[in-house]
Structures are given as structure tokens and as C-alpha cells.
Residue frames as qw, qx, qy, qz and C-alpha x, y, z in Angstrom:
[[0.693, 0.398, -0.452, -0.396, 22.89, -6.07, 29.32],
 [0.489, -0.226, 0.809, -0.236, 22.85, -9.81, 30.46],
 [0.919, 0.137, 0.152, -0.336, 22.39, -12.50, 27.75],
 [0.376, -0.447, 0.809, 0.060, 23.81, -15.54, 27.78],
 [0.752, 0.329, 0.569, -0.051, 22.08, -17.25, 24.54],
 [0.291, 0.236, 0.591, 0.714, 22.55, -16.14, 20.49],
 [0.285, 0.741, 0.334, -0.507, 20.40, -13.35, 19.81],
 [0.449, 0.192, 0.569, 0.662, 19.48, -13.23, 16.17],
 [0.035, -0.439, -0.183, 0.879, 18.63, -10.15, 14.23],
 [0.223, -0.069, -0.726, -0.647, 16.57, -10.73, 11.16],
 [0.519, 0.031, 0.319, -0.792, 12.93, -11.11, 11.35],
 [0.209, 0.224, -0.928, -0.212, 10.80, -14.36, 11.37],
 [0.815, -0.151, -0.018, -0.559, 7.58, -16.54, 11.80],
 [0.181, 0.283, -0.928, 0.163, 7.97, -19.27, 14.16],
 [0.696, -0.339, 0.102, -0.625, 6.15, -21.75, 15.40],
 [0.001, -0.369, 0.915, -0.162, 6.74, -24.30, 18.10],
 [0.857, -0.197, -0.270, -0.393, 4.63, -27.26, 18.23],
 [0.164, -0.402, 0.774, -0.461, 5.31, -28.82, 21.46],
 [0.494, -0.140, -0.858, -0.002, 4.11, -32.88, 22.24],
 [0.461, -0.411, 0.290, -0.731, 1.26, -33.00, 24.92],
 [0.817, -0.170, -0.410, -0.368, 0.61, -36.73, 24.94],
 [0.831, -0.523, -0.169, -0.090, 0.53, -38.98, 27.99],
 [0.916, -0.255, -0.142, 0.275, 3.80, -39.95, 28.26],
 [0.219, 0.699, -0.182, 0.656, 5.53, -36.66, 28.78],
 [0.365, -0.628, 0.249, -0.640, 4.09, -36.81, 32.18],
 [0.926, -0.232, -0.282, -0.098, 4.68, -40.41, 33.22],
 [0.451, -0.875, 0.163, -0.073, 5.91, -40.23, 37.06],
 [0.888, -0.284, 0.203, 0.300, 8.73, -42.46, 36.61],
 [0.693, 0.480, 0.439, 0.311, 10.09, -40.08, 34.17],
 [0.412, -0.196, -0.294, 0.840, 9.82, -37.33, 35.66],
 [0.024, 0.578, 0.793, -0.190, 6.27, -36.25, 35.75],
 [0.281, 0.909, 0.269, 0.148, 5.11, -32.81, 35.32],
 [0.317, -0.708, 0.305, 0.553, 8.57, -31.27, 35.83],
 [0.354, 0.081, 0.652, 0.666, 9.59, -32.77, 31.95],
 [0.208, 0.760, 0.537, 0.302, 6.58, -30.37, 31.18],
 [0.268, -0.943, -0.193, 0.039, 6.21, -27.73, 33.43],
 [0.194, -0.923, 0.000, 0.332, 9.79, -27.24, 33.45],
 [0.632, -0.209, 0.599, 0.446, 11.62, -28.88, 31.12],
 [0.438, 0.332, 0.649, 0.526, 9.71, -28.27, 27.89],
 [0.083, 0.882, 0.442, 0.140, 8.15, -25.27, 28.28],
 [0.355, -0.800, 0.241, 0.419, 11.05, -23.41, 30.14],
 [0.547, 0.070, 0.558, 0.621, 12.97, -25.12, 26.66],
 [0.240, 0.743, 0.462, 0.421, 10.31, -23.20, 24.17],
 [0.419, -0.834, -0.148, 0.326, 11.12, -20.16, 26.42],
 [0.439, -0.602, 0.442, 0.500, 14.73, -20.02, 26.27],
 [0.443, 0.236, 0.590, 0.632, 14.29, -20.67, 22.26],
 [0.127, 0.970, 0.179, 0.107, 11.91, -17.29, 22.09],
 [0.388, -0.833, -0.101, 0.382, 14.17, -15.87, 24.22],
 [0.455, -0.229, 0.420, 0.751, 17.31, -15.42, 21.25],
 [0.311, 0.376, 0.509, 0.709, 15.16, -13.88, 19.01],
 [0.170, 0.079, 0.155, -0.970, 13.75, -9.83, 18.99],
 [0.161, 0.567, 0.805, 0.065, 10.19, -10.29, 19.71],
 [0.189, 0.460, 0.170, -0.851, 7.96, -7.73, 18.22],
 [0.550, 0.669, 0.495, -0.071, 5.24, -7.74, 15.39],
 [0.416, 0.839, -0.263, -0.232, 7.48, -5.80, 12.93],
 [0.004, -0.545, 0.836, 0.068, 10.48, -8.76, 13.85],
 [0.215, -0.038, -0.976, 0.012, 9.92, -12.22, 15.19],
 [0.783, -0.167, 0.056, -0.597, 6.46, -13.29, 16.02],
 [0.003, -0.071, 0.986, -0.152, 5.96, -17.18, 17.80],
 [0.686, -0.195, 0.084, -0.696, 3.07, -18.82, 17.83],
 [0.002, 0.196, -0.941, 0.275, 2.28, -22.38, 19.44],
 [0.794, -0.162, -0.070, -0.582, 0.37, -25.04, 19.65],
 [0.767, -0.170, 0.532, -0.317, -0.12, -28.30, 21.15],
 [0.680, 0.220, -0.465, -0.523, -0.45, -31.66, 19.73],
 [0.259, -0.442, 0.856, -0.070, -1.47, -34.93, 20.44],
 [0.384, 0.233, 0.875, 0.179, -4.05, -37.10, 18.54],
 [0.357, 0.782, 0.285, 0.424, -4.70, -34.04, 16.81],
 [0.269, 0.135, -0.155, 0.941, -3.13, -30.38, 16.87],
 [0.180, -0.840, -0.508, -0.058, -4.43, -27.55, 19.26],
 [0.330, 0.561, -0.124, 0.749, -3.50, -23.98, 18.78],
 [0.371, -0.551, -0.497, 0.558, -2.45, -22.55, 21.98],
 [0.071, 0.890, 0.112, -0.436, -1.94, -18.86, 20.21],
 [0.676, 0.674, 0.058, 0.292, -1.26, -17.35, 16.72],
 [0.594, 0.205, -0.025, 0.778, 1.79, -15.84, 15.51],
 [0.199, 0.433, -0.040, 0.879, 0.52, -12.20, 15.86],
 [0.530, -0.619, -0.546, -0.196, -0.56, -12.52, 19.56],
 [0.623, -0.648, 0.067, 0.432, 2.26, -11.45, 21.34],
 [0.603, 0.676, -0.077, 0.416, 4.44, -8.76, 20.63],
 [0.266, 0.634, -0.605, 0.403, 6.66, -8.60, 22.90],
 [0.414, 0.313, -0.822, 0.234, 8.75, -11.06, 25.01],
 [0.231, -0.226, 0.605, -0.727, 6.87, -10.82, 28.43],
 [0.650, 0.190, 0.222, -0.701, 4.13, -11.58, 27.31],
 [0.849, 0.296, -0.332, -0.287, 4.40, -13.75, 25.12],
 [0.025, 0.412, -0.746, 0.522, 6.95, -15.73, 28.21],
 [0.466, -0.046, 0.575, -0.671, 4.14, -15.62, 30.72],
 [0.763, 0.150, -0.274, -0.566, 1.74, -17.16, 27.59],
 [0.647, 0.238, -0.718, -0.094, 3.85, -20.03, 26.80],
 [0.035, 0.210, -0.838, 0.503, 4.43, -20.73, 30.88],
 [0.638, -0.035, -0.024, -0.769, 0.55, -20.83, 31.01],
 [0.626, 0.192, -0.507, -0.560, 0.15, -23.85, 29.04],
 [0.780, -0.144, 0.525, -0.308, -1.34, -27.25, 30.17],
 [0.005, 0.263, -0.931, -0.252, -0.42, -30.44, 29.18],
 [0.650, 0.007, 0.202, -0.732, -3.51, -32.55, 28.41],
 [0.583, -0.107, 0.801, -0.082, -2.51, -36.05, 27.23],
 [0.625, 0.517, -0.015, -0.585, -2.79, -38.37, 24.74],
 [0.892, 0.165, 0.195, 0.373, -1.37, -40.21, 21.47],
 [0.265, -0.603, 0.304, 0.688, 1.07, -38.88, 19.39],
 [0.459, 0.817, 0.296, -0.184, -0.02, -37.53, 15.78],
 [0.528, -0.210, 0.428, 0.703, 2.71, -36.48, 13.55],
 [0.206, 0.517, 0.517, 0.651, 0.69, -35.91, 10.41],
 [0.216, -0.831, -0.507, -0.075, -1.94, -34.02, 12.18],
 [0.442, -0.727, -0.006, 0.525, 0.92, -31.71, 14.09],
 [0.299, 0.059, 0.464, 0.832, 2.15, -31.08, 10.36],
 [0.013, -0.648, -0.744, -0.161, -1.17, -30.33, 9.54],
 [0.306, -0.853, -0.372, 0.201, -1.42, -27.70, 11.81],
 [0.363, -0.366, 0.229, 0.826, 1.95, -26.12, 11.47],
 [0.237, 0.369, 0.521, 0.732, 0.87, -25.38, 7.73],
 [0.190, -0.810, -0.538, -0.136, -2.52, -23.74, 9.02],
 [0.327, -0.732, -0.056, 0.595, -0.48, -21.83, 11.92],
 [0.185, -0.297, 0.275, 0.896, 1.97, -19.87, 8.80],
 [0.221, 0.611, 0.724, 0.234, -1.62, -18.99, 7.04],
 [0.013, 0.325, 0.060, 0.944, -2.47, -14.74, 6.87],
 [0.570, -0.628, -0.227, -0.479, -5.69, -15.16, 8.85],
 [0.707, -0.684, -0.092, -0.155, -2.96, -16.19, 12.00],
 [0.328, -0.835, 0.328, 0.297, -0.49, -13.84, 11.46],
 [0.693, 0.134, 0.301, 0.641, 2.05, -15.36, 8.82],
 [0.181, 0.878, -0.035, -0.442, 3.07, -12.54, 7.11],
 [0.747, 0.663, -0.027, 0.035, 4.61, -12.55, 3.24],
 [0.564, 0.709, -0.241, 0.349, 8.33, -12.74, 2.53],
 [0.461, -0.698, 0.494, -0.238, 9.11, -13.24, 6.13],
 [0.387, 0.246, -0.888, 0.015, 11.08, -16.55, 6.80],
 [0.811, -0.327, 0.073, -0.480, 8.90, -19.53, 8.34],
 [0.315, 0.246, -0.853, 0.334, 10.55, -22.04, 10.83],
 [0.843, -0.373, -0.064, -0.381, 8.73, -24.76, 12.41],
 [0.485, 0.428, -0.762, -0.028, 9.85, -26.49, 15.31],
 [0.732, -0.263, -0.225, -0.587, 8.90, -29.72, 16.78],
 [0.165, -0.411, 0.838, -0.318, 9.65, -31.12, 19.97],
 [0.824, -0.225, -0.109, -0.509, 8.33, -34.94, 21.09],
 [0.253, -0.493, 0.806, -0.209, 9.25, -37.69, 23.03],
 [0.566, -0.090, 0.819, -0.022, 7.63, -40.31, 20.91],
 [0.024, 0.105, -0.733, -0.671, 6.81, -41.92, 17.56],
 [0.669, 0.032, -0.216, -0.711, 3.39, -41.86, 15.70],
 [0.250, 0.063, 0.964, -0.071, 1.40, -43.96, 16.88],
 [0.539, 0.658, 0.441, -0.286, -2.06, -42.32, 14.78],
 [0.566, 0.824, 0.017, 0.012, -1.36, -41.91, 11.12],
 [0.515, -0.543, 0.453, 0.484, 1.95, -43.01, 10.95],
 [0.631, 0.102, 0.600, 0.481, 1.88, -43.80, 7.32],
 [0.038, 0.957, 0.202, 0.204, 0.35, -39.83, 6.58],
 [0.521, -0.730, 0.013, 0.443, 3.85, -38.71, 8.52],
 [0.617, -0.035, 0.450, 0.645, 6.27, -38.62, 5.78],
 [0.228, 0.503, 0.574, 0.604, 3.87, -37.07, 3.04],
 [0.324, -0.900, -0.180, 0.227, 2.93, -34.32, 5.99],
 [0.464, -0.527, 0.352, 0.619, 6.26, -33.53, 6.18],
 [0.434, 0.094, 0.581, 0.682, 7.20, -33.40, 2.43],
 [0.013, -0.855, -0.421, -0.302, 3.87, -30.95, 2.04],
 [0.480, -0.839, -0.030, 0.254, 5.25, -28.98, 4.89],
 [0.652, -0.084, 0.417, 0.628, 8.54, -28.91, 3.09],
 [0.097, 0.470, 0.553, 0.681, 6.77, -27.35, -0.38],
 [0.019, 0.933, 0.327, 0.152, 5.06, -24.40, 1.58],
 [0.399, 0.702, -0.211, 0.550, 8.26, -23.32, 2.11],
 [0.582, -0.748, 0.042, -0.315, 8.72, -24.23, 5.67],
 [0.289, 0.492, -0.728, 0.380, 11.93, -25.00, 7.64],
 [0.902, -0.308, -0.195, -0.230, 11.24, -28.00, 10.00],
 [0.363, 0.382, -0.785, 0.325, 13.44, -28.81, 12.48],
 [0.798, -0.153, -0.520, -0.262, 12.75, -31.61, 14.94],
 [0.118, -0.518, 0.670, -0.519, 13.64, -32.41, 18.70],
 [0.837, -0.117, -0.485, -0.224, 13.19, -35.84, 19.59],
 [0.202, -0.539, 0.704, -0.417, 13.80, -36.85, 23.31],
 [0.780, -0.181, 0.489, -0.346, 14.21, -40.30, 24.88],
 [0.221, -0.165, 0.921, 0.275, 14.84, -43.64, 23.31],
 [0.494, 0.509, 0.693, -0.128, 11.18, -44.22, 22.30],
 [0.386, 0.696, -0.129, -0.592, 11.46, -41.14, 19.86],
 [0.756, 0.242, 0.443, 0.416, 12.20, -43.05, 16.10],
 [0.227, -0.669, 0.235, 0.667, 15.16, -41.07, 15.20],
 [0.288, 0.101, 0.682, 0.665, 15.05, -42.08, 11.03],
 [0.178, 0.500, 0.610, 0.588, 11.82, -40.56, 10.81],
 [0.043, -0.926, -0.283, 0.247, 12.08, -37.67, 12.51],
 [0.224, -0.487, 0.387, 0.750, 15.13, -36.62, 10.60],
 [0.234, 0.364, 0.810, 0.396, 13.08, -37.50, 7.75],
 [0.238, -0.708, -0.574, 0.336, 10.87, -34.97, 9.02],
 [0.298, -0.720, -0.019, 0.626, 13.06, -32.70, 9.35],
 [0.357, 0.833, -0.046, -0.420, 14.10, -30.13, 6.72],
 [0.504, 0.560, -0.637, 0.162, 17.58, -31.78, 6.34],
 [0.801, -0.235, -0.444, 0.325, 18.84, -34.97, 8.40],
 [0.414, 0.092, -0.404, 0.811, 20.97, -31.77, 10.37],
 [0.263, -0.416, -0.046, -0.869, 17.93, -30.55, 11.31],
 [0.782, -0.246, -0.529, -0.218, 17.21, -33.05, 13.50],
 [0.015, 0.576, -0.607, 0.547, 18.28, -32.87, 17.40],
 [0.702, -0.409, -0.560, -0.162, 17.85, -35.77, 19.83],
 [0.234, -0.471, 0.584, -0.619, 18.18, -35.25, 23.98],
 [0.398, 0.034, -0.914, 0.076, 18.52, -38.72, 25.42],
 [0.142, -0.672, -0.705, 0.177, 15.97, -37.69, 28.24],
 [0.111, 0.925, 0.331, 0.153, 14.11, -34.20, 29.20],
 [0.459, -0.827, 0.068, 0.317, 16.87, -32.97, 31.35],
 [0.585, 0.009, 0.554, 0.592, 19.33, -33.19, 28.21],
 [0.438, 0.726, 0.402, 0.346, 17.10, -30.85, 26.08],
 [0.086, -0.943, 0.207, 0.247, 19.50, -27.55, 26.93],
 [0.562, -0.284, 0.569, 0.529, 22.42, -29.59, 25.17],
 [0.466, 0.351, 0.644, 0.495, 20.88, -29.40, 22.07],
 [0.011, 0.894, 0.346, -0.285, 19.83, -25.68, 22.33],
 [0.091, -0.743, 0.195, 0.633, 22.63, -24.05, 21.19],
 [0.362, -0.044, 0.750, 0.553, 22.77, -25.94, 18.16],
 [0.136, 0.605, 0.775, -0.120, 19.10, -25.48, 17.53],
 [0.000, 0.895, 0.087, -0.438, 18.91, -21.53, 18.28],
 [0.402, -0.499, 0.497, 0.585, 21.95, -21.20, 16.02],
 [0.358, -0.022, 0.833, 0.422, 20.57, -23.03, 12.98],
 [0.181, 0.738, 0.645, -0.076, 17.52, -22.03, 13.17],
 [0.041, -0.884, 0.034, 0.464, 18.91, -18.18, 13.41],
 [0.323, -0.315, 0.580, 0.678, 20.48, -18.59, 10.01],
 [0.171, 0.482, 0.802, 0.310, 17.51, -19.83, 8.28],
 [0.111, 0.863, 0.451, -0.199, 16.43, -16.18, 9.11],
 [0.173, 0.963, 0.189, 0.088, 18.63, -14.54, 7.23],
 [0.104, 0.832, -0.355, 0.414, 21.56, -13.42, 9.49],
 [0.716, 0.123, -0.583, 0.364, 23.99, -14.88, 11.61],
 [0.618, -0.599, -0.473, 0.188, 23.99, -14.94, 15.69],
 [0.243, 0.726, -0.381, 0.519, 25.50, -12.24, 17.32],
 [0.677, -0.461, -0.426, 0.385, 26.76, -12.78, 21.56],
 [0.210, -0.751, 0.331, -0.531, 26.73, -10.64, 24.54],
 [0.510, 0.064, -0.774, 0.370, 27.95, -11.26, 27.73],
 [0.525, -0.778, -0.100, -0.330, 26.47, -10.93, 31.35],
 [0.398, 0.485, -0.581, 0.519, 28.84, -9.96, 33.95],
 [0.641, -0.230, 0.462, -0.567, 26.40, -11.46, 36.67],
 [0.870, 0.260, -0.411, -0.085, 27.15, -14.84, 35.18],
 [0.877, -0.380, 0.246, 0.160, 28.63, -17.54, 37.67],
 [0.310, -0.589, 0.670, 0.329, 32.14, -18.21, 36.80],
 [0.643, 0.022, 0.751, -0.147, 30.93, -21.25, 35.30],
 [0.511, 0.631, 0.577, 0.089, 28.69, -19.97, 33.21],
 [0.142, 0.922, -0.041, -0.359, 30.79, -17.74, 32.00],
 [0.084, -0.433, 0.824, 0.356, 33.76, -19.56, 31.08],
 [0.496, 0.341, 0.792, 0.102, 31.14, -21.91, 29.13],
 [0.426, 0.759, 0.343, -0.353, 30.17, -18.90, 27.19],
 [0.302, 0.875, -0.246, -0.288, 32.86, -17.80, 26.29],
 [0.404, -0.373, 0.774, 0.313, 34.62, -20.90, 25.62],
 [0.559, 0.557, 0.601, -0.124, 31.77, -21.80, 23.13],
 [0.270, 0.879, -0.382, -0.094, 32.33, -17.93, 20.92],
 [0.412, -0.579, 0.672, 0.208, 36.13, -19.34, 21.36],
 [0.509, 0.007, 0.854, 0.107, 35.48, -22.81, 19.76],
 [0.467, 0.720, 0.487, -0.160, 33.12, -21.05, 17.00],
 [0.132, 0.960, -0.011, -0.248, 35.74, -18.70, 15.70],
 [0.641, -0.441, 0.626, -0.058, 37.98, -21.05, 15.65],
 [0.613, 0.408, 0.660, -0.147, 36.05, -22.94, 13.08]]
């Protein structure tokens, strides 16, 4: 037994909508690593706390950048490997950045014809590293629809360019809102993320431990539990 994240136990419909537009990949920035390993290895490690299976948690993803593009529904993957390997798959393809249009989609994604399922909890969350530049003035009223279908929005904004008032705006609640000053920063804001989110389903986090953990990363784990109980 070896995990070193929250693992929640309740059952849930997620979906991550992950930024694809240009400047994710701009070299000075840190080119296709802030994709290839930064954001996608992120969406990863956020499956990775919850039981995947088509009777528990289901993920599905999409894209988005001057419009939304489903990479795969909720009830494509039932279980973790697979549905791992999927997300590592994905291409980046460029672009603007779309807010409304990525709301847009979210709604569509928690729909019965692609996978939602009734009475389950739905949690949408959206990573980007910049502010609308199409339909910015459609962002707000996205959101506030997205709100009323009973969806939980939380919001990862990375970089200075991200506009932090209206993505907390965005968000379900202003505490739903998580910024990571650049890509390498977006594991800081994981545990907060995985946590919150894993309430909104229901049931609080449980922790294991892995005794093939570095020193390091052990005494971070368990200083964390520590500092939580604490509380």
C-alpha cells in the first residue's frame, strides 16, 4: 500500500477542463514541459485521490481554447490505468483563451448522453494560465449558469497573467479559487484542491502511508496529517 495523496471515498462526476492555448507552451516559460509535464502529470495526480470506477468516480476531460474540445466523457474510463495513460495522451494544440465557451462545455460534459449520472456529486475543475481574451463579457454569466446546474467549480489560475478577481468569481466560492505563481508551483496548491474538492463529494479524506517514501517525503506527509488534526 503506497499513497502519498488524500484518497476520498464517496463517489463523483468530475471533470477537468485543462487550458490548451498558445501560451502554455511559450519556450521562455518553459515550453512543452508546463504541458507535457506539468499540467497533465497535475490532472493525473488529482485522478489519482479518488476510486476510479464506473459505480464510484468517473473523470472526464476536455480541452479548451477559443472554444472547448472534449478529449473523453465521464463514462470512458473505468479504471485508473487507463484512464492515466488517456489523460498522458493528450496534445496541446494552441490558441486563445475562452472562458465562456470552457463553461459551456463543462455543462454539456455533466449531461446523461456523456456519462453524468443522477444524484451523483458534479465538480468541475479548471486549470489556465490566462484571462479571456474571446467573450470575456459571456464569462461571468457562464459561470453563474454553471453554478445553477448544480456544479462545483473550482479554478486554478497559474502565472501573473491569470486575472485572479475573475476567476474566483468563477469559482464556486472565492475559496475555491487556487493560484500557482508559475507551472512548477501547481503541486503547492494540490493538497488544498484534492482536499476540498473531496468534501464536496460527500466524505472527508482519509491518508495512508508508503514506507518506500524518501525521508523527505515522508516527514512532509506526515507533518501535514499532524498540522490537520491539530486544527
Amino acid at each position: 500500500m503506497c499513497v502519498t495523496e488524500p484518497v476520498c471515498q464517496n463517489k463523483a462526476d468530475i471533470v477537468l477542463a485543462l487550458d490548451q492555448s498558445t501560451s502554455i507552451v511559450v519556450e521562455e516559460w518553459g515550453g512543452m514541459q508546463n504541458w507535457e509535464r506539468e499540467v497533465l502529470g497535475f490532472a493525473k495526480k488529482i485522478t489519482s485521490a479518488f476510486p476510479i470506477d464506473k459505480t464510484q468516480t468517473q473523470f472526464g476531460v476536455f480541452k479548451f481554447n477559443q472554444g472547448g474540445e472534449v478529449a473523453f466523457d465521464l463514462n470512458r474510463y473505468g479504471d485508473r490505468e487507463s484512464l492515466e495513460n488517456a489523460i498522458g495522451k493528450l496534445e496541446i494544440r494552441g490558441g486563445e483563451t475562452n472562458l465562456a465557451a470552457a463553461l459551456r462545455t463543462a455543462r454539456d460534459m455533466f449531461s446523461p448522453s456523456r456519462g453524468s449520472r443522477p444524484g451523483v456529486h458534479k465538480i468541475l475543475i479548471l486549470v489556465t494560465d490566462g484571462t479571456a481574451n474571446q467573450e470575456r463579457s459571456n464569462t461571468l454569466p457562464e459561470a453563474k449558469r454553471t453554478k445553477e446546474a448544480g456544479i462545483k467549480t473550482y479554478t486554478v489560475g497559474i502565472t501573473r497573467k491569470v486575472d485572479q478577481d475573475q476567476l474566483s468569481k468563477v469559482a464556486s466560492k472565492p475559496e475555491y479559487f487556487f493560484y500557482a505563481e508559475n507551472f512548477k508551483e501547481l503541486h503547492k496548491v494540490l493538497y488544498d484542491l484534492i482536499k476540498k474538492s473531496c468534501k464536496d463529494t460527500g466524505r472527508l479524506c482519509s491518508f495512508q502511508y508508503c514506507s518506500r517514501l524518501r525521508p523527505v517525503q515522508l516527514f512532509y506527509s506526515l507533518f501535514t496529517v499532524f498540522l490537520e488534526k491539530g486544527r
